[in-house]
C-alpha positions as CSV (number, residue, x, y, z in Angstrom):
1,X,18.0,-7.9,18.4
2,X,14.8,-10.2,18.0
3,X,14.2,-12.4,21.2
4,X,12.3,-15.4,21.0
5,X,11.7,-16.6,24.9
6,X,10.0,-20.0,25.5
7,X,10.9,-23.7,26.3
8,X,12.8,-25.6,23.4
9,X,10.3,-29.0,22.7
10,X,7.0,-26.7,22.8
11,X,5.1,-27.3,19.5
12,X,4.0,-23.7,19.3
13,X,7.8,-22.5,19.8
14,X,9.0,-24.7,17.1
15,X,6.4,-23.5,14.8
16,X,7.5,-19.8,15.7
17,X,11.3,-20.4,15.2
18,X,10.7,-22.4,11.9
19,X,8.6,-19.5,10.7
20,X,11.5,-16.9,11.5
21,X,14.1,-19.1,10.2
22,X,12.3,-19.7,6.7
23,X,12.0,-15.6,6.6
24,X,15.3,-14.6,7.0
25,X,14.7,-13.3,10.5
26,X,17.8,-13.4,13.0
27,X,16.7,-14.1,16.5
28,X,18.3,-15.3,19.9
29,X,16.2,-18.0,22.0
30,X,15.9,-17.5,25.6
31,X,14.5,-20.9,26.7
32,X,13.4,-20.4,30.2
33,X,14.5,-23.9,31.4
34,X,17.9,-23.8,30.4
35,X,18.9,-20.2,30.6
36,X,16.8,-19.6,33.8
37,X,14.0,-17.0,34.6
38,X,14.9,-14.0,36.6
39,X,13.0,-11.8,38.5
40,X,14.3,-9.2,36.3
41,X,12.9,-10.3,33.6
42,X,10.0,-11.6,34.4
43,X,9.3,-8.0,35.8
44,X,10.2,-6.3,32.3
45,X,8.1,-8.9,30.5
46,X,5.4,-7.8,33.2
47,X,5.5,-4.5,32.8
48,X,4.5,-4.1,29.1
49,X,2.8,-7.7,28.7
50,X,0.6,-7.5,32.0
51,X,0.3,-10.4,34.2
52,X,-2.8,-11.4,33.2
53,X,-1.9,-11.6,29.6
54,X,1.3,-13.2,30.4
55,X,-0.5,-16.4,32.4
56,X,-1.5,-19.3,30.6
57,X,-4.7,-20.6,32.2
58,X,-5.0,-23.6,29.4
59,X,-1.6,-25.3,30.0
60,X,-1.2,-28.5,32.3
61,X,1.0,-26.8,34.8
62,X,-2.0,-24.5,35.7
63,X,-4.6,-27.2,36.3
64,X,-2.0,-29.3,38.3
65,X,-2.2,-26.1,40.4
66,X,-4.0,-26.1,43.8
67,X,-7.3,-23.9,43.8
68,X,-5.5,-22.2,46.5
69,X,-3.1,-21.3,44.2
70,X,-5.4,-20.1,41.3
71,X,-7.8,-18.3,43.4
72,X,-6.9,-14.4,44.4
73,X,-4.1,-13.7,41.7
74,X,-2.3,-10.7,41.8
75,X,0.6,-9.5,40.1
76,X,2.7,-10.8,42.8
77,X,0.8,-14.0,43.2
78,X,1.1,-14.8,39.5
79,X,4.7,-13.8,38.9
80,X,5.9,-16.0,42.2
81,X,3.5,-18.5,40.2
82,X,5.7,-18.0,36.8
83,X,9.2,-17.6,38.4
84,X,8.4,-21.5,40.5
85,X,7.1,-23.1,37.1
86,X,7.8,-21.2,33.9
87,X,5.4,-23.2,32.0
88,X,2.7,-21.5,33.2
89,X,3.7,-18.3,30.8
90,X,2.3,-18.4,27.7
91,X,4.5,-19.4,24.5
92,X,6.3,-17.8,22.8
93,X,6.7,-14.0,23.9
94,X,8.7,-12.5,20.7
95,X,10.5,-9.3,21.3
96,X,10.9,-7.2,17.6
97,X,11.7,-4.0,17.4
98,X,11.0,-2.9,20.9
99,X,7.3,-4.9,20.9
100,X,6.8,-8.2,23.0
101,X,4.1,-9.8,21.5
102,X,2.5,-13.3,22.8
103,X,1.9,-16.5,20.9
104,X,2.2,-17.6,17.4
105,X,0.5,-17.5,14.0
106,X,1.8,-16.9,10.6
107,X,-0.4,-13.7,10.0
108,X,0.6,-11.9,13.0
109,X,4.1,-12.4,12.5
110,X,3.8,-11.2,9.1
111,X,3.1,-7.9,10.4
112,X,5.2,-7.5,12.4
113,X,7.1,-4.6,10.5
């Protein structure tokens, strides 16, 4: 099953579900607002994604953060960070055929298979 995890009114996530909807491509959305964040997750997305990939140091959320809280990341500073404001993951992770793969363009979704 392809997963498409994000937050609904993102621009970048409604480019990415238009683009799988025009090819034909069946997918479930996991918007993190409404059907929550786990740990769980989070860890799994983690563990093949890496933290540092996974953290989106151009959104708002992350400048509205203290320095405090952007200094010394870690993988446990940065999920805690992602788990309290799930903005601060970069949009959208797509899971396909056992990949995750972060962001959006048409070209890399292309080949995908």
């Amino acid at each position: 099953m392809t997963k498409l995890y994000g937050i609904k009114n993102c621009d970048t996530i409604k480019r990415a579900r238009r683009w799988l909807e025009q090819n034909g491509i069946d997918y479930q959305f996991h918007d993190y607002r409404v059907d929550g964040l786990s740990p769980e997750l989070l860890n799994i997305l983690e563990s093949k994604l890496g933290w540092d990939a996974m953290l989106n140091r151009r959104s708002t959320s992350w400048r509205q953060l203290s320095d405090s809280d952007r200094q010394n990341l870690d993988s446990d500073t940065a999920k805690a960070l992602m788990l309290s404001q799930p903005t601060l993951i970069k949009r959208p992770v797509l899971e396909y055929n056992d990949r995750l793969i972060i962001g959006f363009s048409p070209e890399l979704y292309r080949n995908l298979s």
